[in-house]
C-alpha atoms as an extended CHARMM CRD file, in Angstrom:
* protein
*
       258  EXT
         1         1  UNK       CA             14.4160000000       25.4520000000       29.9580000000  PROA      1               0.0000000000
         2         2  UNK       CA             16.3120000000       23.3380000000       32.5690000000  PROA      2               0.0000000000
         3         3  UNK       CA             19.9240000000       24.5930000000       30.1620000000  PROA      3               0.0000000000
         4         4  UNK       CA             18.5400000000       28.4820000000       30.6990000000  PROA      4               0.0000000000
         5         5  UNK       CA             18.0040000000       27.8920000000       34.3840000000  PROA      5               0.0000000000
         6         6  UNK       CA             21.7040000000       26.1690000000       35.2690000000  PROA      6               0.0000000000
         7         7  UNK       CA             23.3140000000       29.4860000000       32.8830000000  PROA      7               0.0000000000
         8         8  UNK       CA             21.4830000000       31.8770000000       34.8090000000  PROA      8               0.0000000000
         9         9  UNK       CA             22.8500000000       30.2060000000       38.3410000000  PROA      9               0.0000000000
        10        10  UNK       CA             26.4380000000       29.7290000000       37.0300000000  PROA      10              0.0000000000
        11        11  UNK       CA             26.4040000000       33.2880000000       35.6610000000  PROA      11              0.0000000000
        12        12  UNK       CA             25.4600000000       34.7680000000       39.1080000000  PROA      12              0.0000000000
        13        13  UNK       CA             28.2340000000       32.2490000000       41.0080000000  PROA      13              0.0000000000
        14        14  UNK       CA             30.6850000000       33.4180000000       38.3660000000  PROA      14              0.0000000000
        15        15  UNK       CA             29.8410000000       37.1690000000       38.9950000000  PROA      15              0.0000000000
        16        16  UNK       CA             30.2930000000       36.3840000000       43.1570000000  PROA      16              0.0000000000
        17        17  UNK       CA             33.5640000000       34.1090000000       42.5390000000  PROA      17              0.0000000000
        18        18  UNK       CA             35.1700000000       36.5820000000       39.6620000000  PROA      18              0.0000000000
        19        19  UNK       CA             34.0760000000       40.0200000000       41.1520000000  PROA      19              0.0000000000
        20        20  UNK       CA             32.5330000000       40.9840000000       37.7560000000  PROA      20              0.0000000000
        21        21  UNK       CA             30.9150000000       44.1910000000       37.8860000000  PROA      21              0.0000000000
        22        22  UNK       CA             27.3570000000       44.1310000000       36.9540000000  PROA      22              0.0000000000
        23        23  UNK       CA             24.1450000000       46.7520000000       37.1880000000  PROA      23              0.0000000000
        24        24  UNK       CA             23.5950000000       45.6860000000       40.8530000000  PROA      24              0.0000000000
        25        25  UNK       CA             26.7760000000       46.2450000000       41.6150000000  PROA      25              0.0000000000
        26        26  UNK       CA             26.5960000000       49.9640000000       40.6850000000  PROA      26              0.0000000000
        27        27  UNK       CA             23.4000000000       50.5640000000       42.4460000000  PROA      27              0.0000000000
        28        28  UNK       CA             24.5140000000       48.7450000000       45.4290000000  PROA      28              0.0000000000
        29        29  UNK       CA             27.6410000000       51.1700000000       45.6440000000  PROA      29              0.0000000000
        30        30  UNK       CA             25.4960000000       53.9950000000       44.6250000000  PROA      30              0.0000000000
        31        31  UNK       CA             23.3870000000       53.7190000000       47.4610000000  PROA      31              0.0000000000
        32        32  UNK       CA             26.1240000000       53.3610000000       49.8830000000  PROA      32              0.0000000000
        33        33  UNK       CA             27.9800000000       56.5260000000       48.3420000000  PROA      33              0.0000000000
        34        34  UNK       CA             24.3170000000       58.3580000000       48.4700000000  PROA      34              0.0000000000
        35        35  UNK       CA             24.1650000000       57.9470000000       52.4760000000  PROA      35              0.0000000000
        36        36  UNK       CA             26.9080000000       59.3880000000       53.1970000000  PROA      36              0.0000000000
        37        37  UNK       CA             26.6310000000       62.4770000000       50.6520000000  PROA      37              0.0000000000
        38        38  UNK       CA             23.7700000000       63.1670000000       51.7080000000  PROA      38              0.0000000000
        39        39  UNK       CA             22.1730000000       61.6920000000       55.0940000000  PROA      39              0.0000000000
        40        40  UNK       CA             19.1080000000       64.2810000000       54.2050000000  PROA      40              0.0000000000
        41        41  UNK       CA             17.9330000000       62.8110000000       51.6470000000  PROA      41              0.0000000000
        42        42  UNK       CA             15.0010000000       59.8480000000       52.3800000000  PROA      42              0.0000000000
        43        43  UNK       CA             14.9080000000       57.0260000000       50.0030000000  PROA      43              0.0000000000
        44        44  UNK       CA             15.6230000000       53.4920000000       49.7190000000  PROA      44              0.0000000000
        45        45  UNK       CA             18.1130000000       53.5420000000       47.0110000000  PROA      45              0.0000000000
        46        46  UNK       CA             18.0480000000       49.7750000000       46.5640000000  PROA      46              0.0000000000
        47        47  UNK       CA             14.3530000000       49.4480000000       46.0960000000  PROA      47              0.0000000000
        48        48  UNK       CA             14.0770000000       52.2260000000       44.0730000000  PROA      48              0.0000000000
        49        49  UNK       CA             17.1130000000       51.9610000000       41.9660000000  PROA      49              0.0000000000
        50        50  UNK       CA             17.5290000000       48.1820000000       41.6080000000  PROA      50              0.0000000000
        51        51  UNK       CA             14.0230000000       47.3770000000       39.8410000000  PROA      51              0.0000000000
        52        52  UNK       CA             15.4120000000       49.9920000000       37.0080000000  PROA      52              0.0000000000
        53        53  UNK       CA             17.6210000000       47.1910000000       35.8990000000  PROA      53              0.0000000000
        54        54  UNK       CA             15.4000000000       44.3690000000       35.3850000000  PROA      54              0.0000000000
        55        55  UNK       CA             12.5440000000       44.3110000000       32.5930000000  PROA      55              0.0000000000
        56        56  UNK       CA             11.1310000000       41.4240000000       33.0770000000  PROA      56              0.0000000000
        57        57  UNK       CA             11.0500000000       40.0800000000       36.9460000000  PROA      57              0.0000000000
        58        58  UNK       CA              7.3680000000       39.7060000000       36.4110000000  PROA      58              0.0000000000
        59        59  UNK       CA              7.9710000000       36.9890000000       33.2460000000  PROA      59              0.0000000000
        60        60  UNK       CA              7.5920000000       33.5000000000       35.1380000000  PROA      60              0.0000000000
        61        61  UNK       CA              8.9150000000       30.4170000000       33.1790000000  PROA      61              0.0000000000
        62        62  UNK       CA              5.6210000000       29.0540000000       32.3300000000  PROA      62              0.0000000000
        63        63  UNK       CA              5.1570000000       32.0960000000       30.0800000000  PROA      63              0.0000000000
        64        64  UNK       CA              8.3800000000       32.2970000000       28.3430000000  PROA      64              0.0000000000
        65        65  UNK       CA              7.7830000000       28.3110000000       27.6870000000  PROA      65              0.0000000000
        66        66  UNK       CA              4.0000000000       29.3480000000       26.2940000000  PROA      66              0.0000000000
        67        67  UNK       CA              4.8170000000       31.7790000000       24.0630000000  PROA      67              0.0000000000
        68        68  UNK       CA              8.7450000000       31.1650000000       23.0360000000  PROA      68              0.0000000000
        69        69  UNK       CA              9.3180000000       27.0700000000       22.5710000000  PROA      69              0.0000000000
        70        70  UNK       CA             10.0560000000       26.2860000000       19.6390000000  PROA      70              0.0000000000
        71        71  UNK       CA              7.6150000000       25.1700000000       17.1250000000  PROA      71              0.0000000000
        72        72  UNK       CA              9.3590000000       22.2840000000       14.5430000000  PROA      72              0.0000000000
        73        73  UNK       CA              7.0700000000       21.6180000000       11.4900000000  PROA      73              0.0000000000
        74        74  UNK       CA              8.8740000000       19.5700000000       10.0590000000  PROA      74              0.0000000000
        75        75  UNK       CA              5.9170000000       17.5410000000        9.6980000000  PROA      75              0.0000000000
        76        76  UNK       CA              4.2580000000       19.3190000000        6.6520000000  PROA      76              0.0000000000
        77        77  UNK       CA              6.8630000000       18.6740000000        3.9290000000  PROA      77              0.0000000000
        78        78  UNK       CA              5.7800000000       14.9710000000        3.7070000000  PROA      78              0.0000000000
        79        79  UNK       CA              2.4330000000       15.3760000000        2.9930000000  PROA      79              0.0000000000
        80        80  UNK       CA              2.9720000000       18.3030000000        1.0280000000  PROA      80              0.0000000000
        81        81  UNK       CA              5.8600000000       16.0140000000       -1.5080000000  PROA      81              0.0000000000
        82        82  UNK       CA              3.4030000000       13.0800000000       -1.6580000000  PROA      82              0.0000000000
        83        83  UNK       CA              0.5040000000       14.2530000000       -2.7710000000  PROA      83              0.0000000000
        84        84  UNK       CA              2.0240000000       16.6320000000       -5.5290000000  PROA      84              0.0000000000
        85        85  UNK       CA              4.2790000000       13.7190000000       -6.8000000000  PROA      85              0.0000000000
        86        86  UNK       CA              0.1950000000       12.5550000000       -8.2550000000  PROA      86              0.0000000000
        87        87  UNK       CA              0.6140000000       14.9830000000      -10.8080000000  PROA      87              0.0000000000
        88        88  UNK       CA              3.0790000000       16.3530000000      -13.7300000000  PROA      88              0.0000000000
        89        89  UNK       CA              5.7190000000       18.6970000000      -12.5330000000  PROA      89              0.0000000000
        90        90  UNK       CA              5.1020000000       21.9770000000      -13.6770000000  PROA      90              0.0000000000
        91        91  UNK       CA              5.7630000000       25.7380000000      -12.5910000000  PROA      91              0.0000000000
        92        92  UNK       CA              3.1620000000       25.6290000000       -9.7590000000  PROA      92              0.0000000000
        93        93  UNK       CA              4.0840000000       22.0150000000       -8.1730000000  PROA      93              0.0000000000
        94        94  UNK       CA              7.6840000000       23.5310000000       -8.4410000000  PROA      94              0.0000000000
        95        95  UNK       CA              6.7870000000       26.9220000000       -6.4850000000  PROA      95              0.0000000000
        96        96  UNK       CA              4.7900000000       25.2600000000       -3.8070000000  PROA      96              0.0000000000
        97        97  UNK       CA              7.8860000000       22.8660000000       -3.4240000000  PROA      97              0.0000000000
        98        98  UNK       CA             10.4300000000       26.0480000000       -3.1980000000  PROA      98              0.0000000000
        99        99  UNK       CA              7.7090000000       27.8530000000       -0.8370000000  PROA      99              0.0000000000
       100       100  UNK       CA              7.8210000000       24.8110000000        1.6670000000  PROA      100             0.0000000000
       101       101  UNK       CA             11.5160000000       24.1900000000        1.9120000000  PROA      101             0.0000000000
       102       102  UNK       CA             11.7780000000       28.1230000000        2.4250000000  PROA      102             0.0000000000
       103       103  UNK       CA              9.0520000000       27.7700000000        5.1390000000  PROA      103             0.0000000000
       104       104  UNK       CA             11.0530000000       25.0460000000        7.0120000000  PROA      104             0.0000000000
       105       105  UNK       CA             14.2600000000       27.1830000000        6.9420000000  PROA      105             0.0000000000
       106       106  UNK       CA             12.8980000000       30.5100000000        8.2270000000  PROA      106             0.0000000000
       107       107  UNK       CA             10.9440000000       28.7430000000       10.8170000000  PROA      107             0.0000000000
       108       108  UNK       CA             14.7230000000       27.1340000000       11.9800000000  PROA      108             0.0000000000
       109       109  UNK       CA             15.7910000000       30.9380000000       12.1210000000  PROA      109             0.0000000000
       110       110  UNK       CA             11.9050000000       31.4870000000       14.1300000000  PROA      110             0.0000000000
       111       111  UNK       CA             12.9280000000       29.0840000000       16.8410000000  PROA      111             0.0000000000
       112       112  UNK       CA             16.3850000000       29.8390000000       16.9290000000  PROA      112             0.0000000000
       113       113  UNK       CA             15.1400000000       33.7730000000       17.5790000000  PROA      113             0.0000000000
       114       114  UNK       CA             12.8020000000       32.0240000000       20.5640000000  PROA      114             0.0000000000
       115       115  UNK       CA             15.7200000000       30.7140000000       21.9330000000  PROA      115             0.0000000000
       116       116  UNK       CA             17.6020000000       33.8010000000       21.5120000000  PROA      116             0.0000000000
       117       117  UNK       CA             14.7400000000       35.8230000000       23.5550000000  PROA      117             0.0000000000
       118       118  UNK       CA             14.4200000000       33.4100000000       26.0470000000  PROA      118             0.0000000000
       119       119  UNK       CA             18.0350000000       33.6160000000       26.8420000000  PROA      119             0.0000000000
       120       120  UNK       CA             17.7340000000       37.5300000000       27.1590000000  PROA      120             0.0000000000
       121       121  UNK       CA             14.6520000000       37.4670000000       29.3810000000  PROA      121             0.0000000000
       122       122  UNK       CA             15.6870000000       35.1130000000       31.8100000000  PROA      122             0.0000000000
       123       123  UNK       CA             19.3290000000       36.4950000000       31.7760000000  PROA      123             0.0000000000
       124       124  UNK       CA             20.4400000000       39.3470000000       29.7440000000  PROA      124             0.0000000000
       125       125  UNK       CA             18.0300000000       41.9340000000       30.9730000000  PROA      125             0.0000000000
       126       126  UNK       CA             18.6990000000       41.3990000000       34.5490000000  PROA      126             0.0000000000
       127       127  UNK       CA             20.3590000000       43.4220000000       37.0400000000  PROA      127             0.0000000000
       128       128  UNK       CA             23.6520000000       40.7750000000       37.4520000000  PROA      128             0.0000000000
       129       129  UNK       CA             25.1320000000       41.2850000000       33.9840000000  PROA      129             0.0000000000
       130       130  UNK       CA             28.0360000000       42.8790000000       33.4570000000  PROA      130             0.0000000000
       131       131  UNK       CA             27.9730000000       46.4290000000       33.0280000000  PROA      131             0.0000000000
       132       132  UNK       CA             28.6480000000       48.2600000000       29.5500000000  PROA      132             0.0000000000
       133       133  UNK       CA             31.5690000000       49.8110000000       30.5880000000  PROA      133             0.0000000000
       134       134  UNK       CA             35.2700000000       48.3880000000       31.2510000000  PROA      134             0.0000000000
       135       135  UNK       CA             35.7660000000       47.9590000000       34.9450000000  PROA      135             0.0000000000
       136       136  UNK       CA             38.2110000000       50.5970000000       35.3200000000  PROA      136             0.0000000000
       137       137  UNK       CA             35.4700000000       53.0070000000       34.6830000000  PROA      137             0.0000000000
       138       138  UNK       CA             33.1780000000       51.8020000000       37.3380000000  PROA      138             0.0000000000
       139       139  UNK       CA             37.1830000000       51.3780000000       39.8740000000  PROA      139             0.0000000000
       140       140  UNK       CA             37.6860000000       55.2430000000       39.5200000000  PROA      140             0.0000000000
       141       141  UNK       CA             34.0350000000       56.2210000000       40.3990000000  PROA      141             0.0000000000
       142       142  UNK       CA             34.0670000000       53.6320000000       43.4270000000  PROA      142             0.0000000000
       143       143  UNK       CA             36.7480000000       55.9330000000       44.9430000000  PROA      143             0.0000000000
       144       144  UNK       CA             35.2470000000       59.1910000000       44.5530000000  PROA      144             0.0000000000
       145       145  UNK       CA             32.7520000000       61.0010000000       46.8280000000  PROA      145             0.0000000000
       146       146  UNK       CA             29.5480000000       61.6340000000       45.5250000000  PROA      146             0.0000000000
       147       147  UNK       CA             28.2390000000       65.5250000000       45.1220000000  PROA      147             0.0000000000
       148       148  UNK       CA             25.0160000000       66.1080000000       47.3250000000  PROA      148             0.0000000000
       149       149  UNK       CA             23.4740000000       67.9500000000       44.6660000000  PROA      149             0.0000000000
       150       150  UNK       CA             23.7920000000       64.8400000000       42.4370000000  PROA      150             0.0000000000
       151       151  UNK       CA             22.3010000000       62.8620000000       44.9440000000  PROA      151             0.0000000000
       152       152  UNK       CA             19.3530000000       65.0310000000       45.0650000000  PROA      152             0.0000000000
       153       153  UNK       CA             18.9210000000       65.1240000000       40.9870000000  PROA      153             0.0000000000
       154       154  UNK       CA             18.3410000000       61.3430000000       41.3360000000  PROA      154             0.0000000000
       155       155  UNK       CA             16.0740000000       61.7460000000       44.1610000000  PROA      155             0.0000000000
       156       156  UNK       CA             14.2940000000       64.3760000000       41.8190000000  PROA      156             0.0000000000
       157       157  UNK       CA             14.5310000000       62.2220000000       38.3930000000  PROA      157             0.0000000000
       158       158  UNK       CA             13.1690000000       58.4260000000       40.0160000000  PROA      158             0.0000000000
       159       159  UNK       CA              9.7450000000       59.3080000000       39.0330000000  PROA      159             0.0000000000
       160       160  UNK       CA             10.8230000000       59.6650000000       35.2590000000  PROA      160             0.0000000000
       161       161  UNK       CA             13.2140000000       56.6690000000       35.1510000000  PROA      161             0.0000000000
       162       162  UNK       CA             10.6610000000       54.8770000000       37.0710000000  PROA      162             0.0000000000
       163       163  UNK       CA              7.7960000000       55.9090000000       34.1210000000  PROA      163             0.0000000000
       164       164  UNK       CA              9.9960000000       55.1240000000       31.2790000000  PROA      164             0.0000000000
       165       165  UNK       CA             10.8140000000       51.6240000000       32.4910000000  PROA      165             0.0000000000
       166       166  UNK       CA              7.2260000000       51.3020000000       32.9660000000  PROA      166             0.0000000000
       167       167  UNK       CA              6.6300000000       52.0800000000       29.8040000000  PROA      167             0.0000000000
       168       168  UNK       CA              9.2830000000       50.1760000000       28.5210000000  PROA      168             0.0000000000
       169       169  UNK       CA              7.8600000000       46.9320000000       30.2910000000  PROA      169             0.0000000000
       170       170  UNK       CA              4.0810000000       47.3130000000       29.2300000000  PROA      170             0.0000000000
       171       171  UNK       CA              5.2700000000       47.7830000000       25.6340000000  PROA      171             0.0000000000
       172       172  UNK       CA              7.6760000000       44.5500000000       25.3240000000  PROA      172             0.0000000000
       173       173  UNK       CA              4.8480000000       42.9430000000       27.7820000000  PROA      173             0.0000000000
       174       174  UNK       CA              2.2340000000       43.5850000000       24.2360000000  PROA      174             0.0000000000
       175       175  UNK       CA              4.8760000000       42.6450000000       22.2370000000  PROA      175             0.0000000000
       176       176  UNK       CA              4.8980000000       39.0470000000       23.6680000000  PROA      176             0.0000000000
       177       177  UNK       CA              1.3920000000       38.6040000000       23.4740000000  PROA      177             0.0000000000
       178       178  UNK       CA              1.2000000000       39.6050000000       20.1610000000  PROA      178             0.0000000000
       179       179  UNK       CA              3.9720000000       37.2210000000       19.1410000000  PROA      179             0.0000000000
       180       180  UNK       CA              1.7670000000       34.6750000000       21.1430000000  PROA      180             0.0000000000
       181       181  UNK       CA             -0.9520000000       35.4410000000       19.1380000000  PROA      181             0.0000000000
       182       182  UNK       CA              0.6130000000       35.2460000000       15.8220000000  PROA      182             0.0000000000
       183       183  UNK       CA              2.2870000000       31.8990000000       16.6110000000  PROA      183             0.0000000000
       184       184  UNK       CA             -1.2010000000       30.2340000000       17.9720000000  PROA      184             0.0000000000
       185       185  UNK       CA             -2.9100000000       31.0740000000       14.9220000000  PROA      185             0.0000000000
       186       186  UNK       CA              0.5050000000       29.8100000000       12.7230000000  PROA      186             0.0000000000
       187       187  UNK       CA              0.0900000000       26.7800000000       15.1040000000  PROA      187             0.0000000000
       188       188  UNK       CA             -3.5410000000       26.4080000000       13.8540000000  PROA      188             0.0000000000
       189       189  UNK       CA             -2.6040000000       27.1020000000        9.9430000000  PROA      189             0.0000000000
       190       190  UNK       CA              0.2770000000       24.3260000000       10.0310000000  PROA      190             0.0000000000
       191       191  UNK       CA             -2.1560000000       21.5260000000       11.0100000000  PROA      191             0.0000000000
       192       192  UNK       CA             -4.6470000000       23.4780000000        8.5440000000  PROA      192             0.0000000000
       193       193  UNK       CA             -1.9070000000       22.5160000000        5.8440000000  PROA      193             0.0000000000
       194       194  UNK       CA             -1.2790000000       18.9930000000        7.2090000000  PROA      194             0.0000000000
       195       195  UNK       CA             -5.4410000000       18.5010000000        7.0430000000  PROA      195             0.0000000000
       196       196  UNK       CA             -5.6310000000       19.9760000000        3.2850000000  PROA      196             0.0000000000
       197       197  UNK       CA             -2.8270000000       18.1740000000        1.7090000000  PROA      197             0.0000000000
       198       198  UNK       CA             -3.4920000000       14.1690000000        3.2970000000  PROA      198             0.0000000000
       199       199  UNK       CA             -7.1760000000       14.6340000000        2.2000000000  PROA      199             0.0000000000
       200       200  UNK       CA             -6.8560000000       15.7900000000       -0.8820000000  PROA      200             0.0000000000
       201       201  UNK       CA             -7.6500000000       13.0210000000       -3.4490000000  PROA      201             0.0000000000
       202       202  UNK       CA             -6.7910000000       14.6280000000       -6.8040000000  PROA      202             0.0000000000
       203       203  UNK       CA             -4.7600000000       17.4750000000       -6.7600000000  PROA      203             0.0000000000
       204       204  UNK       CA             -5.2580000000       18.1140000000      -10.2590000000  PROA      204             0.0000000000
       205       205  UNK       CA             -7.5030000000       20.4910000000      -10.6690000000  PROA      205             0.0000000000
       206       206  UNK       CA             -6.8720000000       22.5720000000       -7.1990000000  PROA      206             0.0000000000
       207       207  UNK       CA             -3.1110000000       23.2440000000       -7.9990000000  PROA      207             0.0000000000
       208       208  UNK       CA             -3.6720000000       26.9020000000       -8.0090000000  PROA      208             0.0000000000
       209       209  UNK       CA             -5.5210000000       26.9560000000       -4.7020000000  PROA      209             0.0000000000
       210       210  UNK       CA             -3.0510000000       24.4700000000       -2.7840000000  PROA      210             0.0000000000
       211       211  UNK       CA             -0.3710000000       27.4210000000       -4.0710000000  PROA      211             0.0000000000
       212       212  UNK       CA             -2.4200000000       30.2230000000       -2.3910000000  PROA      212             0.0000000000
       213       213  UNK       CA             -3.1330000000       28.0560000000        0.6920000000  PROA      213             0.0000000000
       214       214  UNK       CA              0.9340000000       27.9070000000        1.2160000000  PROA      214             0.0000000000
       215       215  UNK       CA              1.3410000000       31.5780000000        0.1860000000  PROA      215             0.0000000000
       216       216  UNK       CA             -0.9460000000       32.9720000000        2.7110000000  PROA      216             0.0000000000
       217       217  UNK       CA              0.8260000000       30.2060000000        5.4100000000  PROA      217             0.0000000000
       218       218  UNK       CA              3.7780000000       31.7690000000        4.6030000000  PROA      218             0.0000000000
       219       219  UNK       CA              2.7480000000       35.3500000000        5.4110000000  PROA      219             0.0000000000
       220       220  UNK       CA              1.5210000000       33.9640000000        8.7890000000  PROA      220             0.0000000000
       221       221  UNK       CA              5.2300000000       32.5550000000        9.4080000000  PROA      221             0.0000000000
       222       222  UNK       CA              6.2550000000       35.8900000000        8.6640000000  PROA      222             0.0000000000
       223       223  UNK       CA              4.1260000000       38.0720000000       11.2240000000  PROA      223             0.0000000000
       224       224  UNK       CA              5.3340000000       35.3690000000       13.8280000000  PROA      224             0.0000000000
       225       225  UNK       CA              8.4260000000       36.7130000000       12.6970000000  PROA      225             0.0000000000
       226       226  UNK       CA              7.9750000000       40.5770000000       12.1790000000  PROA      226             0.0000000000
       227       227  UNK       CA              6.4010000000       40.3740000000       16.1400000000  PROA      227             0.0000000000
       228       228  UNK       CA              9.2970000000       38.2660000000       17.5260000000  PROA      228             0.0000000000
       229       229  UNK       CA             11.6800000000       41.0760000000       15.8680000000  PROA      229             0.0000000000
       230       230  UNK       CA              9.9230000000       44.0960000000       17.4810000000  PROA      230             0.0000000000
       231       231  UNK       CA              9.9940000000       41.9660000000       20.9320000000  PROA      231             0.0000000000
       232       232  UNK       CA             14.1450000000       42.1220000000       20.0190000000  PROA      232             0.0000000000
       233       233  UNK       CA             14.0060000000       45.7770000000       19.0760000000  PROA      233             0.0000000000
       234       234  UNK       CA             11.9580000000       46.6710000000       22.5900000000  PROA      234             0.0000000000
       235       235  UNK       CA             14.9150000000       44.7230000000       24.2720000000  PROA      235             0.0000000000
       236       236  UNK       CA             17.4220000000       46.7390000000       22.8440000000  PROA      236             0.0000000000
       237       237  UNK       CA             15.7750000000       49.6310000000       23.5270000000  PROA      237             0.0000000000
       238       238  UNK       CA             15.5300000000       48.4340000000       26.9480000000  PROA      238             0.0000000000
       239       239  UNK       CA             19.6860000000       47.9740000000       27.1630000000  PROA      239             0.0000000000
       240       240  UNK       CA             20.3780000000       51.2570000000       25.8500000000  PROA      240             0.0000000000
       241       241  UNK       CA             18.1530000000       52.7530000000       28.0920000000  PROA      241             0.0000000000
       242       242  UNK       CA             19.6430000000       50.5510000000       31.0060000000  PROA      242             0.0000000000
       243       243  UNK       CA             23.2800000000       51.9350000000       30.1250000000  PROA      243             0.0000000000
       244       244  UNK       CA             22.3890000000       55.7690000000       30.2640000000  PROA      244             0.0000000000
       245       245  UNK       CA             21.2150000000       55.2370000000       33.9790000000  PROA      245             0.0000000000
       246       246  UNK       CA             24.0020000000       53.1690000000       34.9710000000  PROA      246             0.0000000000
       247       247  UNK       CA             25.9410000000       56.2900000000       33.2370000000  PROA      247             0.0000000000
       248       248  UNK       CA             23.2970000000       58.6240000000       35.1390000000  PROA      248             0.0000000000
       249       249  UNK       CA             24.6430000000       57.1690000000       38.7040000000  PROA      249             0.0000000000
       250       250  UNK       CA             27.9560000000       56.9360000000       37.8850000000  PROA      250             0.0000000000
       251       251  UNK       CA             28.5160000000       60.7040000000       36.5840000000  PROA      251             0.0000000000
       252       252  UNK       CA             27.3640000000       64.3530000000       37.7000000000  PROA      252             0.0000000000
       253       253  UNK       CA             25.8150000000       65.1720000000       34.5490000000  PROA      253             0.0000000000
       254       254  UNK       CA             22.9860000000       64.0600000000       32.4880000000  PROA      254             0.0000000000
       255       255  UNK       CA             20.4610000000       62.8210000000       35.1260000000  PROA      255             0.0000000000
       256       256  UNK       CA             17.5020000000       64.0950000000       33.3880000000  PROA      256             0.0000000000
       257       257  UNK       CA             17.9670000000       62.4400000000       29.8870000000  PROA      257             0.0000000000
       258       258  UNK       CA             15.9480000000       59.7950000000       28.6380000000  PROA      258             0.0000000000
């Protein structure tokens, strides 16, 4: 967490030092280009325009810790190996073997998708990244006067960019706490598996339900991962949207599309 934190600094001292050209920056020269186009028109640009460009402001570190740190299980392979050397190799012992070493490498590719998240939420979808465009798009507009009427078809569209990032937020806000549900009750199901397999005795003759007991494990690695995927997707949706309205206040046209 501490590594996330010192990136997110440096990348905001780099943006002051470099003059990089990020979301903030546009709104910021928006709302100086919107006073003097139009002195008529009432609104706090900043406050109005600048929450637009940040998903997640309400996401506090504890949370991202709770639901995204990574989860190593490395611990169930030994267990699982030493009881099933107490019987003959055959195709069952061999496809609960294959099953567990394919558990341990998807749930590397899990917590490096955690990571990944975590990165995005407490940097990428906040207002000091660089914008989309190169920065001689965002030079030329600088110079140019804005038209009145485009002012006022902002003034007029907030409501609807301020609904769609709302809805935006509440869905990737369900999207975490269903990937926090999925990975409490994987959390529960791992020690399940560490339980099952250092108590069994004999093996033997419960082969075939040790098999489904790994299977059905497996499918709850996989909704972790389905959930943490859709959390990705709403992110992405998120950016996209992010880019038309930085489009929105840098152009005449298009400020009612969404």
């Amino acid at each position: 967490m501490k590594n996330l934190l010192i990136l997110m600094l440096l990348s905001i001292l780099v943006d002051k030092i470099s003059g990089t050209i990020t979301y903030k920056t546009i709104v910021e020269k928006f709302a100086e280009k919107a006073r003097k186009a139009d002195e008529g028109v009432d609104v706090d640009w900043k406050s109005r325009l600048e929450p637009l460009f940040i998903l997640c402001d309400d996401v506090t570190d504890n949370m991202i810790e709770k639901v995204l740190h990574s989860y190593i299980i490395i611990n169930i392979e030994t267990p699982i190996v030493n009881l099933l050397k107490k019987v003959p190799k055959n195709s069952v012992v061999t496809t609960i073997l294959a099953e567990t070493k394919h558990i341990l490498k998807v749930q590397c590719d899990v917590n490096k998708l955690c990571t990944n998240i975590s990165r995005q939420i407490r940097i990428d979808s906040t207002a000091v990244q660089p914008i989309h465009h190169p920065d001689k798009v965002y030079n030329a507009w600088q110079k140019t006067s804005l038209d009145p009427l485009h002012v006022r078809n902002i003034e007029q569209s907030l409501p609807i960019m301020e609904t769609i990032l709302e809805d935006l937020h509440d869905e990737f806000a369900r999207s975490m706490n269903d990937v926090n549900a999925a990975k409490e009750t994987f959390k529960t199901n791992t020690q399940k598996i560490v339980n099952i397999f250092n108590n069994c005795i004999d093996p033997k003759d419960k082969l075939s339900s040790l098999k489904e007991i790994i299977v059905r494990y497996k499918q709850s690695q996989e909704l972790v991962w389905n959930r943490l995927k859709h959390s990705e997707e709403v992110l992405r949706k998120y950016y996209s949207q992010r880019n038309a309205w930085a489009d929105i206040l840098m152009d005449n046209k298009g400020y009612k599309q969404h």
